[in-house]
C-alpha positions in Angstrom: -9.5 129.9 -13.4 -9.1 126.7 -10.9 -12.5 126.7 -9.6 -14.0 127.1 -13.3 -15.2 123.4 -14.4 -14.0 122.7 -18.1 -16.1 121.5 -20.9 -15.2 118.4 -22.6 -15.0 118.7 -26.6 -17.5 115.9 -27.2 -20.0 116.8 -25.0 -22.8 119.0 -26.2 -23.3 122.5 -24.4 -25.6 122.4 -21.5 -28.8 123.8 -22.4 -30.1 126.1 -19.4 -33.4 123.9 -19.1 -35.4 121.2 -20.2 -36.6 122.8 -22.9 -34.9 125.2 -26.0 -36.3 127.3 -29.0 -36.5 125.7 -32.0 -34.7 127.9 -34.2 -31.9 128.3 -31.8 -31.9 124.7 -31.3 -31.8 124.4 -35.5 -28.8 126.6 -35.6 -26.8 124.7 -32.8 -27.4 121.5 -34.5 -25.7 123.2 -37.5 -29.2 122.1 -39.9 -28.5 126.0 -40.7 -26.2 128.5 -40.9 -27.4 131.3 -38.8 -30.1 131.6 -36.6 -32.1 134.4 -39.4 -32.0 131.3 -41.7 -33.7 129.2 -39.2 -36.4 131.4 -38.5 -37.2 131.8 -42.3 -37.6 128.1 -42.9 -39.9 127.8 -39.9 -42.0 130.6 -41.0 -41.7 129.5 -44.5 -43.5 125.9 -43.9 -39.7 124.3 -44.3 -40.1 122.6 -40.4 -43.0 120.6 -38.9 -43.1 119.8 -35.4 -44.5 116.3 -34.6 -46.4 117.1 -38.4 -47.7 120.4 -37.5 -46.4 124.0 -39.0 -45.1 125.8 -36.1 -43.2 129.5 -34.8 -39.5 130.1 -34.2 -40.4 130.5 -30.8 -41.7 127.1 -29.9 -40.0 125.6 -27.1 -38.9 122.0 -28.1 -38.3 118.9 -25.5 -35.9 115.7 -25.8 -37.8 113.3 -27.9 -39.7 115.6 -30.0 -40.4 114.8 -33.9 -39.1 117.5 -36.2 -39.3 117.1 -39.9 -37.1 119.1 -42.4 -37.3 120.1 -45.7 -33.9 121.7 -47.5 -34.1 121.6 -50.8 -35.6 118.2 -52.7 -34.2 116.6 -49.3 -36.7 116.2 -46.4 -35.4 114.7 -42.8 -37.2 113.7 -40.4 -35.4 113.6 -37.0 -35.8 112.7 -33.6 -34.5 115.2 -30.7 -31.9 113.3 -28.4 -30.7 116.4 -26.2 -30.9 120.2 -26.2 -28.5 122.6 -26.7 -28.9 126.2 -26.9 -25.0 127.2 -28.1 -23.5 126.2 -31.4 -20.6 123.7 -31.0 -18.7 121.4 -33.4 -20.1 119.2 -35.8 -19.3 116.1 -33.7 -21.3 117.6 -31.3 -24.1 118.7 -33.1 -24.5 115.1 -34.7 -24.9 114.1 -31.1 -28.1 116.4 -30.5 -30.6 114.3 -33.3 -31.1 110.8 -34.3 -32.7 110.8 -37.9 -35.7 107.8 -38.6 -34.7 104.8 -40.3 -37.6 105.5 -43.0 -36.0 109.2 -43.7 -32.4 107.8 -44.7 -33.7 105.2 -47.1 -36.2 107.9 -48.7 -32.8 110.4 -49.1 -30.7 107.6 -50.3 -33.2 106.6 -52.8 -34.0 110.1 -54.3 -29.8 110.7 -54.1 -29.3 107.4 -56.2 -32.5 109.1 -58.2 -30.7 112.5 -58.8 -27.4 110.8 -60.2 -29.2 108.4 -62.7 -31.1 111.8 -63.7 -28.0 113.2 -64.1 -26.2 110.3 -66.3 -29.5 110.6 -68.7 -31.3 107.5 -67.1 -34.9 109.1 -66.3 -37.1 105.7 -64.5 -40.6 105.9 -67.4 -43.9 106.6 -65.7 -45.4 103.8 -67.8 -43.7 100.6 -70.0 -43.4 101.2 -73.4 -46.0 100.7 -75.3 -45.8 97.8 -78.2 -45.1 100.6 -81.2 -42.4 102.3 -78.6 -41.3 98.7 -78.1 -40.8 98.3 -82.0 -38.7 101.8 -82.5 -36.5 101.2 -79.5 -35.2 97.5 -81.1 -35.1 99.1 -84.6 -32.9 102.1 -83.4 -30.6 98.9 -81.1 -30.6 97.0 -84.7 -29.7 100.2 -86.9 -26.0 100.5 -85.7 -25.7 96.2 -86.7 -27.5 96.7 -90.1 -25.2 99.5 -91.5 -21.8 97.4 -89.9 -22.8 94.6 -92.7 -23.9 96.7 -95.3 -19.7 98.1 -94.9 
């Protein structure tokens, strides 16, 4: 065991060459849970390669363009090394960079989601004058029967 060099916790596992399989690159950077997973979302449209569908097989480079789609949540993420084994988180956050333009797109439909969720649903259109109307006679209601008491 002397002459065996030791891998440092917070360095990514060397990928064998320059280039790695996407879904075996997916499932080291922990975007899924096994590497069956990965290969469904690729064949299923879920993953875009620089904006084009592609296979499981694909070998991807350092400074590709991969976008992601989980869910309502879609990523789009820029490849900063390979890796071809699954380590820890830490590590796996080190693999991608995601876009500027993706984060504020999640936030926004995140802080969407939760005022869905409280009851608060953002109107396609303003109200229109008759809407208007209704909404400060049902505001006024609760008032009017306080002095009638």
């Amino acid at each position: 065991m002397q002459g065996t060099p030791t891998q440092s916790p917070n360095q990514p596992p060397p990928a064998s060459t320059d280039q790695v399989r996407l879904d075996r690159w997916l499932w080291a950077a922990r975007f899924f849970k096994t590497r069956s997973l990965a290969k469904a979302a690729i064949e299923g449209g879920k993953v875009h390669l620089s904006g084009k569908r592609t296979k499981p097989a694909k070998e991807i480079r350092a400074g590709d363009t991969l976008t992601i789609r989980r869910g309502m949540v879609e990523q789009t993420i820029l490849v900063e090394q390979l890796a071809d084994k699954r380590g820890s988180a830490t590590v796996a956050a080190t693999l991608y960079s995601e876009t500027p333009q993706s984060i504020e797109q999640r936030e926004q439909l995140r802080a969407q989601r939760s005022m869905e969720r409280a009851g608060l649903k953002i109107p396609s259109q303003k109200p229109s004058k008759k809407q208007r109307r209704d909404l400060r006679k049902l505001k006024t209601a609760p008032e009017q029967a306080e002095d009638s008491l």
